[in-house]
N, C-alpha and C positions, 0 to 999 in steps of 0.2 A: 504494500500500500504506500510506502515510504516513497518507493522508486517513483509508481505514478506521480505522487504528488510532486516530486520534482520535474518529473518529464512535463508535467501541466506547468508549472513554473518555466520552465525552459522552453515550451510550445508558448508560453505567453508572449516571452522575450522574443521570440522569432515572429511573433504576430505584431507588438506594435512596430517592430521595426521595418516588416516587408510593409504595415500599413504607412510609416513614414513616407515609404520608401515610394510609394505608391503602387503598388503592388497587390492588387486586390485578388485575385484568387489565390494566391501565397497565402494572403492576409484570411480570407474567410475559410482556407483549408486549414489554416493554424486551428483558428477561432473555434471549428468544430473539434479539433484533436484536444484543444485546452479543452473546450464543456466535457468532453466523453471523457478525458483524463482525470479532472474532480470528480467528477461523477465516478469515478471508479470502473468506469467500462473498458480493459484491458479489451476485448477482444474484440469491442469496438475499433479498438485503437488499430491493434492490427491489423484488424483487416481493412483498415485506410492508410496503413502508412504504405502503399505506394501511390496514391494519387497525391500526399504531401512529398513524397520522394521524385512524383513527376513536377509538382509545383515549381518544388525548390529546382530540379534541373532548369523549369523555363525561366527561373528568375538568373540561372545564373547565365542562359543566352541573352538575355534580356539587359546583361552586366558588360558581356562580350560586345555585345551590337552599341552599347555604351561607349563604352573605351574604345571602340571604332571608327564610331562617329568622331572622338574629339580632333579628328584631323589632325593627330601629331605623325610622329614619326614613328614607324612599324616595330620598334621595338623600344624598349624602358631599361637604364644603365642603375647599378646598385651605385652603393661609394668606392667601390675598387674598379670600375669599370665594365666590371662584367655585364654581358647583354643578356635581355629575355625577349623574344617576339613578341607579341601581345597572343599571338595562336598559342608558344608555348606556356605561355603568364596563362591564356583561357584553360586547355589542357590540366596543368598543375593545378587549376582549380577545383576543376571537376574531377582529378584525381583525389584530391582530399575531401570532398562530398563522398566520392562512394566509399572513401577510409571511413568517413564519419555513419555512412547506412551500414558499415560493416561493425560496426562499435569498434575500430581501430582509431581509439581516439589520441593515441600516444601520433600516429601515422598522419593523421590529418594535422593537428598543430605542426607537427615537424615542418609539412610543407606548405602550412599557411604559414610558420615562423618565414619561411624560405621567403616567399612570395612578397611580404613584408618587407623586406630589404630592396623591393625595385617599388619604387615609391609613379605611382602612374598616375593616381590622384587623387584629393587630399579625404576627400568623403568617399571613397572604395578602402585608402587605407584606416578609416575610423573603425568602418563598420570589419573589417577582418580583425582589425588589432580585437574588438567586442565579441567575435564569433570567437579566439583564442583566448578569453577571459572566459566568455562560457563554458570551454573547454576546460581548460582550470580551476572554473568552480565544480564543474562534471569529474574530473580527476581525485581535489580534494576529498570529495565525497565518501 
């Protein structure tokens, strides 16, 4: 019961923030997984977490098609130089999503830590430094 009521907590966090985000079926797939999560409905839960599992993938084309738009230059330099594409920056995203639908949460921060280091833009880098804070409140736990 414990678990739930976190994963409601941490389904809440993901909901105002796609709602920030404007991101409305993100936001109203949250919104359903937070009530069935209080509510105690485990199997509620699972058997929708892939239409939040597809949500979150379209928010994260939705991040891609973003960072595309902003007409820069095809890839983003850390402080040593090093380069990332924005394909491979998109890529290493969506790799650590499906660490995170794997419960490989040590695997997902690794390479949201990684991802962190090429700085693309200032509100993409808020909201992951947040997504690896929820991870380590998920870790502490």
């Amino acid at each position: 019961a414990d678990t739930l009521l976190q994963y409601a907590s941490k389904v809440h966090a993901l909901r105002i923030k796609a709602n920030a985000l404007g991101l409305k079926s993100l936001t109203d797939t949250a919104f359903f997984h937070e009530m069935e999560a209080y509510a105690g409905n485990l199997e509620i839960v699972q058997l929708n977490w892939q239409k939040l599992s597809f949500e979150w993938d379209e928010a994260c084309d939705t991040f891609t098609a973003y960072i595309q738009s902003l007409g820069l230059k095809n890839h983003a330099s850390d402080k040593h130089g090093h380069q990332i594409t924005f394909q491979q920056w998109g890529e290493q995203l969506n790799e650590a999503f499906e660490a995170l639908e794997m419960y490989d949460t040590v695997r997902a921060r690794n390479i949201l830590n990684e991802l962190l280091q090429y700085q693309i833009d200032t509100d993409i880098t808020k909201n992951l430094e947040l997504i690896v804070a929820n991870i380590d409140d998920i870790l502490k736990a």
